[in-house]
N, CA, C and O atoms as CSV, one atom per row, in Angstrom:
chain,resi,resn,atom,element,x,y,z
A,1,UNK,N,N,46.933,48.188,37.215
A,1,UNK,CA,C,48.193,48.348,37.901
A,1,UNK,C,C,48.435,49.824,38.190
A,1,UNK,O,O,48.239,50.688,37.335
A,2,UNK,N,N,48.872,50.090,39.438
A,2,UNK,CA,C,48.888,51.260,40.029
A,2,UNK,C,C,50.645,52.229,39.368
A,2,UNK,O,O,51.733,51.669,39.506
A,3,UNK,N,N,50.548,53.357,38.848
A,3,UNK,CA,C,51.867,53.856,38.457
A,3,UNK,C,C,52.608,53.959,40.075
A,3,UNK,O,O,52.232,53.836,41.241
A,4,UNK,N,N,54.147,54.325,39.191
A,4,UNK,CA,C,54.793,54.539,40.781
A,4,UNK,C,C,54.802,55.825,41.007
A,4,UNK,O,O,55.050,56.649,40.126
A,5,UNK,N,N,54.565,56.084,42.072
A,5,UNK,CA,C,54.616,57.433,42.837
A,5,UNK,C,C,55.481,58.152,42.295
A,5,UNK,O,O,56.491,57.764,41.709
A,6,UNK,N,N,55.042,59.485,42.505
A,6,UNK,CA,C,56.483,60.207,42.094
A,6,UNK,C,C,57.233,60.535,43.824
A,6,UNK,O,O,56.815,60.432,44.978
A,7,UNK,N,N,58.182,60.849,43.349
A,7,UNK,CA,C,59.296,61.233,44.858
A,7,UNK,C,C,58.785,62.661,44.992
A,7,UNK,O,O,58.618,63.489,44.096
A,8,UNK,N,N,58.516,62.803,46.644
A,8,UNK,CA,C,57.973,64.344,46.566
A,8,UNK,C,C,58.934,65.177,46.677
A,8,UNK,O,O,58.706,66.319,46.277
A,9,UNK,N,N,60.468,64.827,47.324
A,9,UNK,CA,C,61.146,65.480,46.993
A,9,UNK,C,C,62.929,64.391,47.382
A,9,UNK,O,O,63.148,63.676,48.359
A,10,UNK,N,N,63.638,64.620,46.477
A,10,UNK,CA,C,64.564,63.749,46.453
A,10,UNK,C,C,66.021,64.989,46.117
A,10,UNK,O,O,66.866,64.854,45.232
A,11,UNK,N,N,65.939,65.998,47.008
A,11,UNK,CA,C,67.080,66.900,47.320
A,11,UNK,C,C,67.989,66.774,46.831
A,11,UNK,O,O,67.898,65.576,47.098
A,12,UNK,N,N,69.405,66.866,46.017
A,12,UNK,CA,C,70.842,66.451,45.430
A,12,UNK,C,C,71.469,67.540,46.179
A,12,UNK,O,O,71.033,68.688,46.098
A,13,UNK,N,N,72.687,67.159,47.058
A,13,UNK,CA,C,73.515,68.179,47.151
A,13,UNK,C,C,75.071,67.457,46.577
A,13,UNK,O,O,75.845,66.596,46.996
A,14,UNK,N,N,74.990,68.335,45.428
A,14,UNK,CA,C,76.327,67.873,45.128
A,14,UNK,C,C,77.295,69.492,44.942
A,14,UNK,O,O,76.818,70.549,44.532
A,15,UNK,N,N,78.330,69.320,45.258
A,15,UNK,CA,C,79.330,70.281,45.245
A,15,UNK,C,C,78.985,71.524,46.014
A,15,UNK,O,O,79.295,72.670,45.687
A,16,UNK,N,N,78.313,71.164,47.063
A,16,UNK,CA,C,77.880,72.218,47.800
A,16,UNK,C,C,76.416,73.201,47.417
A,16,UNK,O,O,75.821,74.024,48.113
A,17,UNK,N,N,76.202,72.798,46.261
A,17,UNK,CA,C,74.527,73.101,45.691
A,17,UNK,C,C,72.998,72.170,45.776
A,17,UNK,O,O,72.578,71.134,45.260
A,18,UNK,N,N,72.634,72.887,46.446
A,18,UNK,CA,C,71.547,71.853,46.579
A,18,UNK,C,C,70.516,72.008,45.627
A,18,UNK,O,O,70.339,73.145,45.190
A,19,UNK,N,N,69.763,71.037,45.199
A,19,UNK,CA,C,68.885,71.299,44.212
A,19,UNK,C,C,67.869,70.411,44.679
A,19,UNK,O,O,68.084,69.243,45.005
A,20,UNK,N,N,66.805,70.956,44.706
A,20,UNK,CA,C,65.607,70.610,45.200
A,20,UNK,C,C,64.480,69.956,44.209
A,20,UNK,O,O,64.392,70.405,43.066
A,21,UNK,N,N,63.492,68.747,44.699
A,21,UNK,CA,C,62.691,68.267,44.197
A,21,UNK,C,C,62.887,67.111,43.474
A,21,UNK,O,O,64.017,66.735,43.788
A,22,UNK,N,N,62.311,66.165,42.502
A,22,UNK,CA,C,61.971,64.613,42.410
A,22,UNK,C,C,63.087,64.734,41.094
A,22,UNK,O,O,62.747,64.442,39.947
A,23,UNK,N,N,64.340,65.167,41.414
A,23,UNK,CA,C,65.573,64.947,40.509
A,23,UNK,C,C,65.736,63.218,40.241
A,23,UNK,O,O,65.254,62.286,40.885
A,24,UNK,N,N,66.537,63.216,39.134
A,24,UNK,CA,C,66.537,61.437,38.991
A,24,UNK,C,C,68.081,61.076,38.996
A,24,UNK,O,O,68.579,59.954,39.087
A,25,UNK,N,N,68.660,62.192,38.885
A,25,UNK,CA,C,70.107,62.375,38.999
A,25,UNK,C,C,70.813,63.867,39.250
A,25,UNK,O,O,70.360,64.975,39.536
A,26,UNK,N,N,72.266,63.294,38.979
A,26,UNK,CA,C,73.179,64.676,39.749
A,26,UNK,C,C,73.582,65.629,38.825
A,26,UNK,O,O,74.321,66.601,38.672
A,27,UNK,N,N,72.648,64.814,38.198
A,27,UNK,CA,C,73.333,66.418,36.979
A,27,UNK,C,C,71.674,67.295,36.504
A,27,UNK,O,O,71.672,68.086,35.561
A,28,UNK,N,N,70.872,67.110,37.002
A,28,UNK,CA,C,69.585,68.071,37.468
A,28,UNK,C,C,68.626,67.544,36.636
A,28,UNK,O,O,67.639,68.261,36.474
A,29,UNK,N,N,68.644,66.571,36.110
A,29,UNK,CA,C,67.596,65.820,35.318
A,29,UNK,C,C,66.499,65.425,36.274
A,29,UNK,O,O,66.929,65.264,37.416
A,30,UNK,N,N,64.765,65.156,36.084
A,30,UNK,CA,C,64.114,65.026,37.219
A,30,UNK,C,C,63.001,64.227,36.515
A,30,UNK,O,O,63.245,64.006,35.329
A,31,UNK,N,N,61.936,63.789,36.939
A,31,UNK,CA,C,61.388,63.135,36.615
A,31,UNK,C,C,60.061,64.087,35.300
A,31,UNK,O,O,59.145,63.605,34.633
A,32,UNK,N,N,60.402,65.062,35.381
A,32,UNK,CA,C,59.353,65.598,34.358
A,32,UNK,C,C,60.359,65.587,33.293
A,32,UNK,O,O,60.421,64.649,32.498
A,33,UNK,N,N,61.319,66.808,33.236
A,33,UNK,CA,C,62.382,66.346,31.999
A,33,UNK,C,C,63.515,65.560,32.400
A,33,UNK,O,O,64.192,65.699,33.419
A,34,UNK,N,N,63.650,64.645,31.398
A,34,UNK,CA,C,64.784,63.953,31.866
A,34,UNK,C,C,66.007,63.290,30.496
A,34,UNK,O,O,66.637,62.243,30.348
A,35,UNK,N,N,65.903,64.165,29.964
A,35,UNK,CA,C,66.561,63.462,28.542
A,35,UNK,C,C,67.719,64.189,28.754
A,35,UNK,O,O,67.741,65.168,29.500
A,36,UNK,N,N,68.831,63.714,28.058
A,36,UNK,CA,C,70.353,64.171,28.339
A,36,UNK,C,C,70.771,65.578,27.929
A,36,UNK,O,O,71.925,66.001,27.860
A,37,UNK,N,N,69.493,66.317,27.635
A,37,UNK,CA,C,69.856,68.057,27.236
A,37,UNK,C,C,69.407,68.400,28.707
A,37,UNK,O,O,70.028,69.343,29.196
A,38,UNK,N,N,68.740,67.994,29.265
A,38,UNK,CA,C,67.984,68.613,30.357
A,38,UNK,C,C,68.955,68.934,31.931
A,38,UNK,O,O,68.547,69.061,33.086
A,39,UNK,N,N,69.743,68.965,31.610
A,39,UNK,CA,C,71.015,69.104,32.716
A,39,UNK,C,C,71.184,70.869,33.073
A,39,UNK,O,O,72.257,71.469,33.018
A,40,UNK,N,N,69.949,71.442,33.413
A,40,UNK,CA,C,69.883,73.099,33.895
A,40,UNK,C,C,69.148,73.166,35.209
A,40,UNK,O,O,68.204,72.383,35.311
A,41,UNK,N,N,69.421,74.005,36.302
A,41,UNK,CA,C,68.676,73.813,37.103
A,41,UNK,C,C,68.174,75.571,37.668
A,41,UNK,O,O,68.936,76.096,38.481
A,42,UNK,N,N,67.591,75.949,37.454
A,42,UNK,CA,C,67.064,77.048,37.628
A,42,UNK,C,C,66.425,77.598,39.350
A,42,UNK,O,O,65.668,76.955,40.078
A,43,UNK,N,N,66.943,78.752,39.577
A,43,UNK,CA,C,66.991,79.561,40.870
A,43,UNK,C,C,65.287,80.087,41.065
A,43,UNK,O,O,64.733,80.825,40.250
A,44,UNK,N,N,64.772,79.661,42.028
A,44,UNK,CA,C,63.330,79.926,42.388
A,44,UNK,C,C,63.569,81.055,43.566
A,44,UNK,O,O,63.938,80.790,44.710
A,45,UNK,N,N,63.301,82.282,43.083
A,45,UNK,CA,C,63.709,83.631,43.908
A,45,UNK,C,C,62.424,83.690,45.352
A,45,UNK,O,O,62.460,84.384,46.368
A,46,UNK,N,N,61.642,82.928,45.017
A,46,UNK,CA,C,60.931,82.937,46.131
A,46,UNK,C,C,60.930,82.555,47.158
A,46,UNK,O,O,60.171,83.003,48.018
A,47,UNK,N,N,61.987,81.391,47.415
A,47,UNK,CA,C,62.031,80.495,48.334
A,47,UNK,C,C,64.086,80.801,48.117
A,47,UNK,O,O,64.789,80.784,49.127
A,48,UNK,N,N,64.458,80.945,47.282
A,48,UNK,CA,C,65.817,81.413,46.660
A,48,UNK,C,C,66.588,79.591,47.008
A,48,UNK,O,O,67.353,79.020,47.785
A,49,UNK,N,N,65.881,79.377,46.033
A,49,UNK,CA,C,66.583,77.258,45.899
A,49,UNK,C,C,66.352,77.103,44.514
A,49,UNK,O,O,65.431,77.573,43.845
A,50,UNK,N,N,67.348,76.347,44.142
A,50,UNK,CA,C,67.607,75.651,42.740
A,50,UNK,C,C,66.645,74.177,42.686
A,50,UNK,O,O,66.841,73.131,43.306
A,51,UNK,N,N,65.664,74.480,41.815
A,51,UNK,CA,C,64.520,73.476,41.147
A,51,UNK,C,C,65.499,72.801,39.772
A,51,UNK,O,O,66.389,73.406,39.175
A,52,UNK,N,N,65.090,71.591,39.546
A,52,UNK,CA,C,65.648,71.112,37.967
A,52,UNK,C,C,64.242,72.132,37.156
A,52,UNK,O,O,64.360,72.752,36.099
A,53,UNK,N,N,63.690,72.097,37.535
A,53,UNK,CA,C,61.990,72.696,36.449
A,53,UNK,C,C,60.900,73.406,37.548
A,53,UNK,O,O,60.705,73.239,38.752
A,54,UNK,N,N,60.229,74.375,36.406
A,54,UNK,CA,C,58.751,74.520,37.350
A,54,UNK,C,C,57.698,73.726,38.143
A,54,UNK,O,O,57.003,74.169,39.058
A,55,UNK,N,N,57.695,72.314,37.572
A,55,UNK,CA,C,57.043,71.329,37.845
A,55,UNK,C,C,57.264,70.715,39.275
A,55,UNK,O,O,56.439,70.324,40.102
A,56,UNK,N,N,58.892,70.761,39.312
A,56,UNK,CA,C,59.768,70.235,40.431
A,56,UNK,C,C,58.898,71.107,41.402
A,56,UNK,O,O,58.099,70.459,42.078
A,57,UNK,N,N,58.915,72.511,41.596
A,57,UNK,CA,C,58.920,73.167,42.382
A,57,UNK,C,C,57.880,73.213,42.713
A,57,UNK,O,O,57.658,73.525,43.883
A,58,UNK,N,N,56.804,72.923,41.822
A,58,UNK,CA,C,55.394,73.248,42.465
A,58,UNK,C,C,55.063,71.987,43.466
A,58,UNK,O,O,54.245,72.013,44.385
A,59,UNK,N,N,56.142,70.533,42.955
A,59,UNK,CA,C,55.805,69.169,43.800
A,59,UNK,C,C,55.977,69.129,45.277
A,59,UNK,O,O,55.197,68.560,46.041
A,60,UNK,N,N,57.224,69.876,45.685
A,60,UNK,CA,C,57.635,70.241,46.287
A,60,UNK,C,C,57.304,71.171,47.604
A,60,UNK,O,O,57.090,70.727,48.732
A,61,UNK,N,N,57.310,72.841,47.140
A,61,UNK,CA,C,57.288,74.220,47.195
A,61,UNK,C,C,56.056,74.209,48.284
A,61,UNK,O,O,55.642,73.054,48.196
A,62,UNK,N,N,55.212,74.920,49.312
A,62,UNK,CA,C,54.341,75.436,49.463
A,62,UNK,C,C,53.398,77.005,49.207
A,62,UNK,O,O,52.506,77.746,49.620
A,63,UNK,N,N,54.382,76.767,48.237
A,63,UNK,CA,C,53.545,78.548,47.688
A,63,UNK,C,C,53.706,78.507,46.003
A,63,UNK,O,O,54.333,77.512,45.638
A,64,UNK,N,N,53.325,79.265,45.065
A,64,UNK,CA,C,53.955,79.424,43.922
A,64,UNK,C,C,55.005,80.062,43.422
A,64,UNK,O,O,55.506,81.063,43.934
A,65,UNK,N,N,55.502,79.349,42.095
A,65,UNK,CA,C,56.981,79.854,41.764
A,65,UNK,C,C,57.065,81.327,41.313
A,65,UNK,O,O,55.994,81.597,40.768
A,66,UNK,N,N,57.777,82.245,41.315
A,66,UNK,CA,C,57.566,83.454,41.658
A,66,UNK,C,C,59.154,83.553,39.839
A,66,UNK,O,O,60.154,82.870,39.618
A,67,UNK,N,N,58.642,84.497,39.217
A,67,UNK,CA,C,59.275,84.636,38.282
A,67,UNK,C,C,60.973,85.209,38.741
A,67,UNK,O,O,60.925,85.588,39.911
A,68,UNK,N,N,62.009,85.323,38.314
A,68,UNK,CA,C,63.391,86.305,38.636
A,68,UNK,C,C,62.754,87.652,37.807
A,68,UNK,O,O,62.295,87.604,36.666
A,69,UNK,N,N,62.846,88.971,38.739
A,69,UNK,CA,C,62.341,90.089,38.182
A,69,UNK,C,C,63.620,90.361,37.425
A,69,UNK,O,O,64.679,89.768,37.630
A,70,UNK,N,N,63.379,91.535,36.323
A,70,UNK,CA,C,64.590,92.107,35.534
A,70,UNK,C,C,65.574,92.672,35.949
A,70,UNK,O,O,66.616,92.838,35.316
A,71,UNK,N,N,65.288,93.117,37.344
A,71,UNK,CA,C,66.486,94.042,38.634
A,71,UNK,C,C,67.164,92.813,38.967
A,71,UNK,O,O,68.105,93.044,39.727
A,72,UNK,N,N,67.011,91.379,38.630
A,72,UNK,CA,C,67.704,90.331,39.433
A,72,UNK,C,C,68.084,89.653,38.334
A,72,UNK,O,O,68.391,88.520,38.704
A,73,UNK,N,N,68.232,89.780,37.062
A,73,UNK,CA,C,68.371,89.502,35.749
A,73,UNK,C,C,70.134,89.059,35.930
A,73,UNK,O,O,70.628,87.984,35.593
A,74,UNK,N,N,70.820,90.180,36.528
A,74,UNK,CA,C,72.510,89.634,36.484
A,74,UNK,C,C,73.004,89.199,37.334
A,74,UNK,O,O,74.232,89.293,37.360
A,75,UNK,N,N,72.313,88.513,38.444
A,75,UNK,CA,C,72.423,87.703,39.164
A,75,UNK,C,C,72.424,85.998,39.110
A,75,UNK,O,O,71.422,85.716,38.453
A,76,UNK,N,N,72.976,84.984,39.433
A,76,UNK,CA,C,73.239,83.834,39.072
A,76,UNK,C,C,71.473,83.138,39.355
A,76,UNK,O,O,70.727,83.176,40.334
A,77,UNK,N,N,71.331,82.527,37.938
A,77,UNK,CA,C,69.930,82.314,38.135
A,77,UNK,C,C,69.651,80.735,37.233
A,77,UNK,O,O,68.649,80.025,37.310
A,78,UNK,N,N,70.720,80.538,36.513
A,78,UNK,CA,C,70.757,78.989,35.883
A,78,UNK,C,C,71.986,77.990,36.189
A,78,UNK,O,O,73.090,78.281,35.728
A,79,UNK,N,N,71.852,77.046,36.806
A,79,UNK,CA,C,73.001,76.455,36.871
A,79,UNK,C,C,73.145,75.333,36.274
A,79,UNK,O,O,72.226,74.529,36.431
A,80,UNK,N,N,74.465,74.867,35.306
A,80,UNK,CA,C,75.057,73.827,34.718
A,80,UNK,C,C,74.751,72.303,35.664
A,80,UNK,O,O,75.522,71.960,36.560
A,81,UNK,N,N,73.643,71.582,35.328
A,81,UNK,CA,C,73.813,69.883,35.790
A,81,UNK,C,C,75.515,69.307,35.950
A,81,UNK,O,O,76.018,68.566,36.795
A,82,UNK,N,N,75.995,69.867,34.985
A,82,UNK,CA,C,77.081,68.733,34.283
A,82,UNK,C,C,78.281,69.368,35.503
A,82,UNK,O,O,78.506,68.868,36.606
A,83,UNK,N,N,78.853,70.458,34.974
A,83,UNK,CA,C,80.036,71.426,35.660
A,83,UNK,C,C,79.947,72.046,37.150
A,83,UNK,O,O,80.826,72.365,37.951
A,84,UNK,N,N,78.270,72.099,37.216
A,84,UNK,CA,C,77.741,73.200,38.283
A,84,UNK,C,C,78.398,74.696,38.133
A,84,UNK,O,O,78.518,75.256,39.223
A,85,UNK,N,N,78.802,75.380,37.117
A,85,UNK,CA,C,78.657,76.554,36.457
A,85,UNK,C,C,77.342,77.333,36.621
A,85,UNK,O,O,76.325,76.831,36.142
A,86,UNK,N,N,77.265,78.634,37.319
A,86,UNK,CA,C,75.823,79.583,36.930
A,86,UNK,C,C,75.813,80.327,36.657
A,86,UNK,O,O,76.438,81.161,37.313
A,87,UNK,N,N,75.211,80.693,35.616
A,87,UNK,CA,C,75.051,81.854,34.575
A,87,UNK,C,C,73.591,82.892,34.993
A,87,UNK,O,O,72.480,82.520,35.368
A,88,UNK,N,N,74.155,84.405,34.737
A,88,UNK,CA,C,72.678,84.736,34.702
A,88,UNK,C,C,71.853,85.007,33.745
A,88,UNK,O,O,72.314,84.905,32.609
A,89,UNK,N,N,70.638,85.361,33.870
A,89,UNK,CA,C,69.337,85.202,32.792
A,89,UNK,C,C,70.217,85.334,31.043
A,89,UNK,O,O,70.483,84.409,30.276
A,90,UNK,N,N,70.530,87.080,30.843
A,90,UNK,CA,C,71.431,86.894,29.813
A,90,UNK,C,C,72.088,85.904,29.145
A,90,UNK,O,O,71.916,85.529,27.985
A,91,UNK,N,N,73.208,85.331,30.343
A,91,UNK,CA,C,73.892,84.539,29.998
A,91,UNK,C,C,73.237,83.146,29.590
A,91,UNK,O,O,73.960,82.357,28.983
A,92,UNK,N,N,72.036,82.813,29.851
A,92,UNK,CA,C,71.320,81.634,29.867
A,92,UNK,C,C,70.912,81.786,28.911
A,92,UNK,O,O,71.218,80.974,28.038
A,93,UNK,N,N,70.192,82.679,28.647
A,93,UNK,CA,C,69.006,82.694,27.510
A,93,UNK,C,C,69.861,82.968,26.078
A,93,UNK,O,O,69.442,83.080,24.926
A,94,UNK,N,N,70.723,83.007,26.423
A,94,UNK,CA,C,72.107,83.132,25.063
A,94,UNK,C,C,72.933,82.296,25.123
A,94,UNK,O,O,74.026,82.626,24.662
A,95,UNK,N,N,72.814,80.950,25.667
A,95,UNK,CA,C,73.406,79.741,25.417
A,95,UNK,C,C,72.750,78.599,25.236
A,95,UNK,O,O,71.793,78.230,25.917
A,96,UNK,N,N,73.404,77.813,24.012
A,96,UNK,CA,C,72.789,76.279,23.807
A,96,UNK,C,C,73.581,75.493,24.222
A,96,UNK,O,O,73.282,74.388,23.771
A,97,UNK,N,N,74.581,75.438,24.944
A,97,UNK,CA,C,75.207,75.011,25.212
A,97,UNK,C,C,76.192,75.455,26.830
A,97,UNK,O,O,76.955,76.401,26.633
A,98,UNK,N,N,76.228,74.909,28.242
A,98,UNK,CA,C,77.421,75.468,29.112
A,98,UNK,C,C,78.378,76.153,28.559
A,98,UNK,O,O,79.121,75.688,27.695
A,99,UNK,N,N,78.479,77.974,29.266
A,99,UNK,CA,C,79.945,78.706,28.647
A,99,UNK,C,C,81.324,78.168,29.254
A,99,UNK,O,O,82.447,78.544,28.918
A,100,UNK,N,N,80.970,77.107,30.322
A,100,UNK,CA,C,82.378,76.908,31.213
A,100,UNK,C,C,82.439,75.208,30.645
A,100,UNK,O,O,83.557,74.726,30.828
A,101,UNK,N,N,81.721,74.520,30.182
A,101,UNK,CA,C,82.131,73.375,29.965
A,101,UNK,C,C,81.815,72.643,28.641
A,101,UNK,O,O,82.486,71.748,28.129
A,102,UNK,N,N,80.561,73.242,28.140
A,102,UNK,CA,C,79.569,72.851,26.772
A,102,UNK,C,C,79.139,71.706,26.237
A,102,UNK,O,O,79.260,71.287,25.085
A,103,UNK,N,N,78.309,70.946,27.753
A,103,UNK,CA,C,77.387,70.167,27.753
A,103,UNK,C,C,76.353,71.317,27.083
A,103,UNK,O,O,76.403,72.520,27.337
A,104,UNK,N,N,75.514,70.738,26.275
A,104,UNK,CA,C,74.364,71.189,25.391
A,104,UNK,C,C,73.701,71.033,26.615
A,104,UNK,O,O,73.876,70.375,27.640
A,105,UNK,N,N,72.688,72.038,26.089
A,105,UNK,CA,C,71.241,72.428,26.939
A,105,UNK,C,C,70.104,72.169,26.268
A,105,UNK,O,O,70.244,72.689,25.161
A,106,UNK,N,N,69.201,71.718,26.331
A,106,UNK,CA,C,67.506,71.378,25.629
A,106,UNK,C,C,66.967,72.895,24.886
A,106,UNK,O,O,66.461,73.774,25.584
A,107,UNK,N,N,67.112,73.021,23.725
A,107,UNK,CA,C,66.680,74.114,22.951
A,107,UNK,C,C,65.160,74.247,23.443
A,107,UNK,O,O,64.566,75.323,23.369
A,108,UNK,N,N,64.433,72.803,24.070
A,108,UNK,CA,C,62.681,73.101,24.230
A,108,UNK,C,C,62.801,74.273,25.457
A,108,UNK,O,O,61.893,75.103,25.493
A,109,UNK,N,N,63.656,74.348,26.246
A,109,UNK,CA,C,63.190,75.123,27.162
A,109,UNK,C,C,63.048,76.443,26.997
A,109,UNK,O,O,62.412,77.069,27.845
A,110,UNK,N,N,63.525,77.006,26.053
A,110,UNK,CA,C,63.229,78.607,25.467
A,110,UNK,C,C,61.572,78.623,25.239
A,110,UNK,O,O,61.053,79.540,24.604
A,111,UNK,N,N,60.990,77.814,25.662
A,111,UNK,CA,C,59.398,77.697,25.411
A,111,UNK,C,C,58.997,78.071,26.977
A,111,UNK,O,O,57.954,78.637,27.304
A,112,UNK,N,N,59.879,77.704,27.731
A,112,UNK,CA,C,59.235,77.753,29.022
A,112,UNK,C,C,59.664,79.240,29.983
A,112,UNK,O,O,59.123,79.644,31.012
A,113,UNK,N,N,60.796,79.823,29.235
A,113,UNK,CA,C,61.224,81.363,29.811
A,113,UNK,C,C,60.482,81.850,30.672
A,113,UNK,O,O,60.907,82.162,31.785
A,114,UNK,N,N,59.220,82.002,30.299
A,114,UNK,CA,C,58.740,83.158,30.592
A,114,UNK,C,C,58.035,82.797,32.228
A,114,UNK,O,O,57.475,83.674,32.885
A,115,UNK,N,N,58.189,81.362,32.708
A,115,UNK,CA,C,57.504,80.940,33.916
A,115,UNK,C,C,58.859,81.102,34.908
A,115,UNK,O,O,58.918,80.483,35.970
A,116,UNK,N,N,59.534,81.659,34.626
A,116,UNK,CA,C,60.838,81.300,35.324
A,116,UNK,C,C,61.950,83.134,35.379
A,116,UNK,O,O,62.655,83.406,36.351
A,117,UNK,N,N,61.820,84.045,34.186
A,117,UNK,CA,C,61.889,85.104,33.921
A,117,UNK,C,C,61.335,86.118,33.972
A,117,UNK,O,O,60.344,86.020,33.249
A,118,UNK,N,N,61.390,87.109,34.432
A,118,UNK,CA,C,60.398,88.297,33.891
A,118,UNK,C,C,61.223,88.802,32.684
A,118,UNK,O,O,62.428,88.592,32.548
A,119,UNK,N,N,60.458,89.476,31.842
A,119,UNK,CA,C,60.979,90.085,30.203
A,119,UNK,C,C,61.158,91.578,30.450
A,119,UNK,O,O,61.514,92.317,29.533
């Protein structure tokens, strides 16, 4: 039996933000992560569009995901699934939780920083 396809790209625009790639819902969950912490959707400076994940973007994207350099560090670069709140790098990487609403965030993704950040 054949799996089901994944969606190559299934766009959300909700509240005027669009978020790009095989999302499974409106609060930025997608088919790679999708468990109820996973509600972050992160700014791809290369193409400058909100991915739920790296994965999203590469399904998607025709080029590769290009890190946020440290000069673009206080600029809005994570946004809240739940509130649509965006925080920048700082502000992200120093919350487990939304500062405007505090839906929890997936503690695994502090594993993945560094594909998405420059240090």
């Amino acid at each position: 039996m054949e799996s089901p396809a994944i969606p190559r790209d299934t766009t959300t625009d909700v509240d005027a933000v669009v978020v790009r790639g095989p999302a499974i819902d409106a609060e930025t969950r997608c088919v790679h992560y999708g468990s109820a912490l996973d509600v972050v959707a992160l700014r791809a400076p290369c193409c400058d569009a909100w991915y739920p994940c790296h994965l999203c973007h590469a399904d998607v994207a025709d080029h590769p995901l290009e890190v946020i350099l440290r000069s673009a560090h206080h600029l809005p670069a994570a946004l809240c699934g739940v509130c649509r709140a965006t925080m920048s790098v700082p502000e992200y990487l120093a919350a487990d939780a939304c500062p405007s609403c505090g839906a929890a965030f997936n503690p695994g993704c502090a594993a993945h920083a560094h594909l998405y950040f420059a240090p």
